[in-house]
N, C-alpha and C positions, 0 to 999 in steps of 0.2 A: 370438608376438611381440606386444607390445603398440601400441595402434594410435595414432600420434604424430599429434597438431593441433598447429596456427599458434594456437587459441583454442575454449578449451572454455568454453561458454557455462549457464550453470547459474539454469534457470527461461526457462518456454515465454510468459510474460502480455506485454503491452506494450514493459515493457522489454529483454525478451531478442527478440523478434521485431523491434524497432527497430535493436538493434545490428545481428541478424543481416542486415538489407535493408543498413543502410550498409556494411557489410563487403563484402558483393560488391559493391556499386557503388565503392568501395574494391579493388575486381580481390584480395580475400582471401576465396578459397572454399573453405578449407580449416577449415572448424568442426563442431561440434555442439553441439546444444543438447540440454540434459539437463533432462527433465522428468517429474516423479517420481510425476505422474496418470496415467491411465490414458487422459488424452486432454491437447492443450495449450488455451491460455488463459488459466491463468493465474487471477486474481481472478474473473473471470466463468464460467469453470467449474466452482470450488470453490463458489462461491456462488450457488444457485440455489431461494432461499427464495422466496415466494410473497411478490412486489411489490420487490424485487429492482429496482434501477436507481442509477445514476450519479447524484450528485448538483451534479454541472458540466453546463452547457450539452452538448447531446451536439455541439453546432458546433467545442466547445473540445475534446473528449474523443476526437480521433482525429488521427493524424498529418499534420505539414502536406504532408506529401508522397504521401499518400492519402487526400485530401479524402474525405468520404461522402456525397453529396447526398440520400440514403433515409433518414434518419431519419425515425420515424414520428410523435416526439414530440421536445420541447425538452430532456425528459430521457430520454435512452437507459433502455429496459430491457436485462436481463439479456440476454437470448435474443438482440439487435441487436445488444448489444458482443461476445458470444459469436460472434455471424457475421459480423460484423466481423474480427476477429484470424484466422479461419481464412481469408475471402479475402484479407485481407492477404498470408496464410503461403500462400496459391495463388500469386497472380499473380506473387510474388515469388522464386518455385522454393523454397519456405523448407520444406516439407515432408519431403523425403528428407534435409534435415541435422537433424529429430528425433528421438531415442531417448524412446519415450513407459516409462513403468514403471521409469523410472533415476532414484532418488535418489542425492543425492552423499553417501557416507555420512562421509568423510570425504579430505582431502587434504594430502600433504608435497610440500615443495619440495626438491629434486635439487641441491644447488649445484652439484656438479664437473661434470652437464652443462643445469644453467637450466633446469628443467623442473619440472612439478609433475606428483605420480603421482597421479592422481587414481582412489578408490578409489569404485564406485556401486553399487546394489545388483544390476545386471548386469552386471558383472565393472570389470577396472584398463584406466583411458588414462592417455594423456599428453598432456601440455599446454603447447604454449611460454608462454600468458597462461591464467587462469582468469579469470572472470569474475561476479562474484556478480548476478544479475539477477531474484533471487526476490522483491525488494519484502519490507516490513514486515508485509503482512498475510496470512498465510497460516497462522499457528499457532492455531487455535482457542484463548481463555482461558477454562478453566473453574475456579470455584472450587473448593476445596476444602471442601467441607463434611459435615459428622462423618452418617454414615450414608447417604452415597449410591449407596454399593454395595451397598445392602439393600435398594435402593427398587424394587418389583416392577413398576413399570409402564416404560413406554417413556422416553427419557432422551434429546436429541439437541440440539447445537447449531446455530444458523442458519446458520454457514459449511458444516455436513453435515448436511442438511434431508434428512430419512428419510421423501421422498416415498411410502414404501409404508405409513405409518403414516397412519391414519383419524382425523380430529381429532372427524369429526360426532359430536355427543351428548358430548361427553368434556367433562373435567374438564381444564383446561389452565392450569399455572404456568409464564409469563414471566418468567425471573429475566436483570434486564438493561433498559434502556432507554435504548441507544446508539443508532447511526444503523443501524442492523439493525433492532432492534427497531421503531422507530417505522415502518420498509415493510411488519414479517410482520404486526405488530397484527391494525390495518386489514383484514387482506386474512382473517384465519381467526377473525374476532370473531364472523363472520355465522354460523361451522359451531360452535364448541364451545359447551356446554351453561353450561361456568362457565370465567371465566376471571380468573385471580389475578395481576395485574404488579408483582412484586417489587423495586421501585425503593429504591437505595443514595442515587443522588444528580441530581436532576430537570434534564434538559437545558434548554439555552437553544432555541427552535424558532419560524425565521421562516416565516411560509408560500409553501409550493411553486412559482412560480409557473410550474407546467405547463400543457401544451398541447397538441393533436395538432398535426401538421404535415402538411397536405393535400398529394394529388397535385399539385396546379398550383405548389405553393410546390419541390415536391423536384424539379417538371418544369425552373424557373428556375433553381435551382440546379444542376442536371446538364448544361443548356446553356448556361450563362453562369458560366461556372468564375470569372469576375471578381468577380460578387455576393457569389456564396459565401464567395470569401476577404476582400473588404470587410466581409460582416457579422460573418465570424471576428474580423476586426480589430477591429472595432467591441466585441463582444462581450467580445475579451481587454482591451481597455483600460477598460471598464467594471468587469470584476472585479479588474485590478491597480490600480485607483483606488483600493481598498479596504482595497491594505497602508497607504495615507497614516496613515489611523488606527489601525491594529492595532501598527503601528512606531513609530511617533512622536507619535502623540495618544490614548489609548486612554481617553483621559477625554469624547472627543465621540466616542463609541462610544454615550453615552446615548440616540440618538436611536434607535438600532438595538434598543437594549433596550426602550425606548418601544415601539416597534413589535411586540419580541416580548411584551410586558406585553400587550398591546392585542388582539393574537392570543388570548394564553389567556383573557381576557376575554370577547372576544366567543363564543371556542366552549365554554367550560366557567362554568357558572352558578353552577354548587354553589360557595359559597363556602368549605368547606372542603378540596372536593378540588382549589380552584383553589391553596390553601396547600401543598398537596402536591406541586400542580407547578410552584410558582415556586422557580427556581434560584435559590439566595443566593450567588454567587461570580461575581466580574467577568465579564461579557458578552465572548465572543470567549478566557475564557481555557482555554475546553476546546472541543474543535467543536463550531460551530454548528449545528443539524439544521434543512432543509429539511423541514416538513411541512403538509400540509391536511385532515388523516382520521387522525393518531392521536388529539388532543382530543377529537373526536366519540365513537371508537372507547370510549375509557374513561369516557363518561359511560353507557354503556347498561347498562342495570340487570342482569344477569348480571355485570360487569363491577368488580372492585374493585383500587384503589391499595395495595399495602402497600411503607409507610414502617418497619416495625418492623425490624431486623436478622435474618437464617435462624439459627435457632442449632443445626438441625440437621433433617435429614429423614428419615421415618418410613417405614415400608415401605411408605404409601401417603396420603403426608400432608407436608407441611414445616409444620416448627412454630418458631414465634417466637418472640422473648426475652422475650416479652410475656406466654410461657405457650400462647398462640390457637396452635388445629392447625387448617390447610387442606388438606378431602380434595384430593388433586388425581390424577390418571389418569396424567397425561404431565406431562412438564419439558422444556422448550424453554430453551436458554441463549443470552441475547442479549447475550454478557456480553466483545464484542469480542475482541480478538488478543492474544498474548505479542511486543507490540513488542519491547520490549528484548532477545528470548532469539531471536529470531527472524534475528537478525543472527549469529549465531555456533549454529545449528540442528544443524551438520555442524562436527566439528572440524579446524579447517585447520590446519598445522605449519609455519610456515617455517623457516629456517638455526636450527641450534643447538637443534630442538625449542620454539619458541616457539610459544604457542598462540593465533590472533588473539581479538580482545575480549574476554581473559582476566581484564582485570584491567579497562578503559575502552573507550566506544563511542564512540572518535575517527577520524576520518580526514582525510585532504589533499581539499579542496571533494566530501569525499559521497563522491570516487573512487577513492582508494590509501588502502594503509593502511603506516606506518613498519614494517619489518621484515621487509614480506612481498615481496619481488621480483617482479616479473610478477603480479601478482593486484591486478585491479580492479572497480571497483565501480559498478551503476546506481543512484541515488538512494539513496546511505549515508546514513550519519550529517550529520543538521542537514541536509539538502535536502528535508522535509518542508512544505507550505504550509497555511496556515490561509485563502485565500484566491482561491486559482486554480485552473487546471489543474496537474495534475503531469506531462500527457503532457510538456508546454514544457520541465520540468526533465529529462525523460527524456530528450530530443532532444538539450541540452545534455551532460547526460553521454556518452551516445552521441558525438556527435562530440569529446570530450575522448579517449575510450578507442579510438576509432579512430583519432586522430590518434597516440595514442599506440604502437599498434602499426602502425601505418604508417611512423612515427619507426624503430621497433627495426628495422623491415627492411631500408630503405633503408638503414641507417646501420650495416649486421652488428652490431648489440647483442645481446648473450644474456642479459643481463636489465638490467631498471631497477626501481629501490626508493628510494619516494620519503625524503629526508633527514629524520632525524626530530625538529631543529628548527626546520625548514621545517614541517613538521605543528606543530609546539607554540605556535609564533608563529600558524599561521593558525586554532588552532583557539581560542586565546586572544582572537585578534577576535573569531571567532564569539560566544565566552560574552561579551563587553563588547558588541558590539551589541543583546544579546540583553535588557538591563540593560534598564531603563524601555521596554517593550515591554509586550502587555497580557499574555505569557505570563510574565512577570515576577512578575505580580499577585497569586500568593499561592496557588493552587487547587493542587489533585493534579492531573494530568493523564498519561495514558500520553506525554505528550509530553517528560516527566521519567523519569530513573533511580532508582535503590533512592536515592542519594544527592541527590536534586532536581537532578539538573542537567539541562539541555535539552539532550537528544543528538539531536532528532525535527527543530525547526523551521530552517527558514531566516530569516533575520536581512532580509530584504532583499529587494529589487523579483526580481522572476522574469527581467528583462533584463538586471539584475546578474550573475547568476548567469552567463548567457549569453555576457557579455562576459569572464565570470573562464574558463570554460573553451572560449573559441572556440580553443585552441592546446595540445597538450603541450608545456609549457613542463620542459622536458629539466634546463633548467640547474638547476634544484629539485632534482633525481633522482640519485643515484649509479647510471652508466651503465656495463656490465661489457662490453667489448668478446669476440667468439669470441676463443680462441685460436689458432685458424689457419685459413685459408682453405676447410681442409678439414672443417673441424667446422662452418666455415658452408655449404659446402654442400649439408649431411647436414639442415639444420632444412628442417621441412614446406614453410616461404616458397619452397623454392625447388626441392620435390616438382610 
């Protein structure tokens, strides 16, 4: 018999371990959460490259309802957000509701009894709500490039850092120079003998302003639980000050480019390889990178920029369109996520065999999607920031989808699906908000589709947000009631 939940929760990082604490404090302890590593966490398990850290305040970067007073710097590393989410998933009994080695490999929805049969790579459940909670960045993006399955040396990307691979003395090409790259640079410049960074298109990069955080500072914070949340406060109004411009002004943005101009200035001399890394496309209209040691890092004379296009790789060598061949030993790709496919990774089926984001990456605020009954969503489409935390938006959705199945129970619903011109109208805001914004401004960005449309950002203040989903607002939804009292007694709610 196959084993029936109230909510199958799919993805162990932030956002699946948030819903799962509000659910029980919700009196619904009827879940699991499916997670397809080998351990949970999520972003900070999969990612464990050398200088690896958060690039939000780590004060902003953890849930307001489990403060952290031990951070050991302003910007969390890896290894702290990593043991972070697992005391979370302690103290919260979040443990025994994980299946570790379960990818979702695919799931249909049941009309005649409300259910979704979800299919994982350790066998079939069932689900009264699915729940997508795997976040955007988990699909490693690597290019396609003509002869890299020939290439004899080692081959790996930063999201699958093949810590048993020896960089000392080696020959090492970077292809990539996202906000990955600019943490592993720095940190494996000092071991490899040559190192080659194959840059497409040169980020904007203000410096880090990191810190450690002493004993006495974590001592005040763990006994005075009030500081703590005054300088969260403090901290989150200082970085939501910064949609003013990104939304509605993105032309006094120059001051911020100023600054990042000023930056490469002062640490790279070389007037030409400072050509190399000035970005020619509006400030803020792709992410920003926080750095203070990759500038340095690409001045040291083993050390070379290439601007030329890959035009293919040799068995021990990538060679340029330029003709120029560099030996290289190992390939490191820093060459971020498959945003857009990462959202439809597993194929979901609702009524009538439809397949979600088959055709568009829409939804109702980030959370439902038209067509699909009971399956929702943490940080969907358009609730992505160029400026905050995204725990804030986490916590919002979260209480959207818990409200929402808290609604179905109380209320013997056996599914809700949200109306889908109720999606078409809101998601038609979204794209008009979206208009004279600085992601507006003309650049590529993963934050666009194959079609340039912005399915990534959010349009608006992060407490916006907040206010749109403090409620399942029901009346949006086509609500299917059981058919009899007896078929409501049979669903998990009330196991």
């Amino acid at each position: 018999m196959t084993t029936q939940y109230q909510v199958v929760i799919v993805g162990s990082g932030f956002a699946g371990l948030c819903l799962a604490v509000q659910l029980k404090k919700a009196g619904i302890d009827n879940f699991v959460i499916l997670e397809k590593e080998r351990e949970f966490g999520g972003t900070w398990y999969a990612n464990s490259y050398p200088g690896c850290a958060v690039d939000i305040p780590s004060i902003l970067y953890s849930f307001s309802f489990a403060p952290n007073a031990r951070w050991s710097h302003r910007f969390a590393r890896q290894n702290e957000l990593l043991d972070y989410t697992r005391k979370v998933a302690r103290e919260f009994g979040l443990e025994p509701h994980i299946r570790l080695d379960s990818a979702l490999q695919s799931a249909d929805f049941n009309e005649s009894d409300g259910y979704w049969d979800v299919h994982t790579s350790q066998g079939s459940l069932s689900a009264r709500c699915l729940v997508g909670a795997g976040g955007a960045l988990n699909r490693p993006a690597i290019p396609q490039l003509a002869g890299l399955e020939d290439f004899q040396g080692e081959v790996f990307h930063s999201a699958r850092w093949n810590h048993g691979v020896a960089l000392h003395g080696k020959r090492v090409a970077v292809i990539g120079t996202g906000a990955s790259a600019v943490q592993f640079v720095p940190e494996i410049v000092g071991q490899v003998a040559k190192l080659d960074l194959f840059q497409r298109t040169a980020p904007w990069i203000l410096p880090r302003p990191d810190r450690a955080i002493g004993a006495r500072e974590q001592g005040l914070f763990a006994r005075f639980k009030f500081l703590q949340r005054a300088c969260r406060a403090l901290v989150y109004l200082h970085y939501e000050s910064r949609a003013l411009l990104y939304l509605y002004a993105p032309r006094m943005l120059g001051i911020a480019e100023w600054m990042a101009r000023r930056h490469l200035r002062r640490q790279v001399a070389d007037p030409d390889l400072r050509v190399k890394l000035m970005p020619t496309y509006q400030f803020g209209c792709k992410r920003v990178l926080l750095a203070s040691t990759f500038y340095p890092a690409l001045t040291q004379p083993h050390v070379s920029v290439v601007t030329d296009p890959i035009a293919r790789v040799g068995r021990n060598s990538i060679i340029t369109r330029d003709g120029k061949e560099h030996a290289v030993d190992i390939i490191i790709f820093g060459t971020g996520f498959e945003v857009e496919n990462a959202l439809h990774a597993a194929e979901l089926r609702g009524p009538g065999g439809r397949v979600m984001f088959a055709s568009d990456l829409e939804s109702y605020k980030g959370c439902a999607v038209a067509g699909f009954p009971n399956y929702f969503m943490i940080t969907g489409p358009n609730t992505g920031l160029g400026h905050n935390s995204m725990i804030y938006m986490i916590e919002s959705g979260v209480n959207y989808v818990v409200d929402a199945v808290r609604t179905m129970r109380e209320r013997g619903l056996q599914s809700v699906a949200v109306k889908p011109e109720v999606q078409a109208r809101y998601n038609e805001q979204v794209q008009r908000s979206l208009k004279g914004t600085v992601w507006s401004t003309g650049c590529r960005s993963w934050y666009l589709d194959k079609n340039g449309r912005n399915f990534a950002i959010w349009p608006g203040f992060t407490f916006a947000y907040r206010q749109l989903t403090r409620r399942f607002d029901s009346e949006n939804y086509h609500c299917t009631l059981f058919r009899s009292s007896l078929e409501s007694s049979r669903t998990p709610a009330a196991e």
